[in-house]
C-alpha positions in Angstrom: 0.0 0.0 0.0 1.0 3.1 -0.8 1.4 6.2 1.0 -0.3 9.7 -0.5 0.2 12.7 1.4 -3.0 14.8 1.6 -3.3 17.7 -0.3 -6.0 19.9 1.3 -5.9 22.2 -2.3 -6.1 19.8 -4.7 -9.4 19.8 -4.9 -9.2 23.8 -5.6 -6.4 23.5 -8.0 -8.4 21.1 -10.3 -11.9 23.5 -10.0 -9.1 26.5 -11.1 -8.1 24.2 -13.9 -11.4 23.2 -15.1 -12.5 26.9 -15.2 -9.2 28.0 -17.3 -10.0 25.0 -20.0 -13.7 26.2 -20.1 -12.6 29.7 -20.6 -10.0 29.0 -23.4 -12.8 27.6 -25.1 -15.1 30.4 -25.2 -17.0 30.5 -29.1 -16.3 27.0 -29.7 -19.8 25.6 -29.3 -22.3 24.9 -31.5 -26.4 23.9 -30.6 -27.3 20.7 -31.1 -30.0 20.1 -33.3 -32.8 17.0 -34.4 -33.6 16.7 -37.9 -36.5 14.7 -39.2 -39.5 14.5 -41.7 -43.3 15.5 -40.8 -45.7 15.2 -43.4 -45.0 17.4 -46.1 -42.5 19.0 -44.3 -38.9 19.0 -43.0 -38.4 20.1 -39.2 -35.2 21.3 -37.9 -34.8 22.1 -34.5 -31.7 23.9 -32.3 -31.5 24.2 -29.1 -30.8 28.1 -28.6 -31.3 28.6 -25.0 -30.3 31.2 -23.3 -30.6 33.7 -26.4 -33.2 35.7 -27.3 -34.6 35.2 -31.1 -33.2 38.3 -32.1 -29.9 37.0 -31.1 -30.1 34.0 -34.0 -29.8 35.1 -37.9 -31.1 32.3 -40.3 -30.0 32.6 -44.1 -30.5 30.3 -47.2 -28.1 30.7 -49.9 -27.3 28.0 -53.0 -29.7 25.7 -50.8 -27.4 25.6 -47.8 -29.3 26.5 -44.4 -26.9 28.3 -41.8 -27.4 29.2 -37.9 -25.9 31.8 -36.8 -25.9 33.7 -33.6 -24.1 34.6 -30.4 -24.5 33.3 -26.3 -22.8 36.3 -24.5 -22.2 35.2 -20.9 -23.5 37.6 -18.4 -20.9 38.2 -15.2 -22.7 38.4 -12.4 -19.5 37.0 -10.0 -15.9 37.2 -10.4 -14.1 34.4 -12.6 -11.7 33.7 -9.4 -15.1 33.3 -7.3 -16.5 30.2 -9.5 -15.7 26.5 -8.8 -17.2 25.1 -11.8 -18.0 26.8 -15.0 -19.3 24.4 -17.9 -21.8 26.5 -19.7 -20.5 27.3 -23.1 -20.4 30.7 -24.7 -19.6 32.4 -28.1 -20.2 32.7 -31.3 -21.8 29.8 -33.6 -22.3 28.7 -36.9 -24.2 25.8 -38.1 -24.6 25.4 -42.0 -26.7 22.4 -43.5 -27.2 21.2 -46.9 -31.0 21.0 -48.0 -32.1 18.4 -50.5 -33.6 19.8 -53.6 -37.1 18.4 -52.8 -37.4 21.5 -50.2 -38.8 24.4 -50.9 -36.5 27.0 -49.2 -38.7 30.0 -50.4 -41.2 29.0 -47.8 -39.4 28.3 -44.7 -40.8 29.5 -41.4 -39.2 29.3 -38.3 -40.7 29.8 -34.9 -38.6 29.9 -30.8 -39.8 28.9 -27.7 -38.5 28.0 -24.6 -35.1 27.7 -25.8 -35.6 25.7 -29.4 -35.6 27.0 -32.7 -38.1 25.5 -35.0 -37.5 25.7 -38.9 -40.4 24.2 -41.1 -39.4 23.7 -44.4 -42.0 22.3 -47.0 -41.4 20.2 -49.6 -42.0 21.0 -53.1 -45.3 19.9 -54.7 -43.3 17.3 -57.1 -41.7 15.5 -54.0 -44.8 14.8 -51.9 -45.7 11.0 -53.0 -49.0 10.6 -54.4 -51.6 7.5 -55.1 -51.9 6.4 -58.8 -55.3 5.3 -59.4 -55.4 2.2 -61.5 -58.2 2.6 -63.8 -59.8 -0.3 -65.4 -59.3 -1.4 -68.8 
């Protein structure tokens, strides 16, 4: 068995160093999003929290989607005050490739409670349909 002399700090020393790496990483985060089909529509969702609507831009241009926005981090303590800071701040950019069966003309997008919704409908050619079989 070995002997470890105990380091009343250490403990301390480790919060300080987590708080640095979270720090050094300020405008490195991206939300994370769900994408999926309903009905005649595609949905994307982002979760946003923590920024106002006005905070997000949303642009289309040669059919790619892209995010983009800003979480500024509001300091209510001092930095040498914290013992854990994991909540990630900065600047974002998300950019996604539609498929040409959307129509990106028409896409809506609506926030609450912290999630970005974008409804984009298909185009009229890429709904499916039901052939009637007539008889002969």
């Amino acid at each position: 068995m070995n002997l470890v002399r105990w380091d009343p700090f250490r403990d301390f020393r480790s919060v300080r160093r987590l708080t640095s790496e979270v720090e050094d990483s300020y405008g490195t985060w991206a939300p994370v999003v769900d994408i999926f089909e309903s009905g005649d529509n595609l949905i994307i969702r982002a979760e946003v929290a923590g920024l106002d609507k006005d905070d997000v831009d949303i642009s289309v241009e040669n059919n790619t989607l892209t995010l983009r926005g800003e979480r500024k981090r509001e300091m209510e303590f001092e930095e040498k005050d914290a013992y854990r800071l994991e909540r990630l701040f900065g600047v974002f950019t998300r950019s996604f490739m539609l498929p040409k069966t959307v129509d990106s003309a028409r896409i809506s997008a609506s926030y609450k409670n912290g999630v970005l919704e974008l409804t984009i409908p298909k185009v009229e050619q890429a709904r499916p349909r039901r052939i009637e079989i007539k008889a002969a």
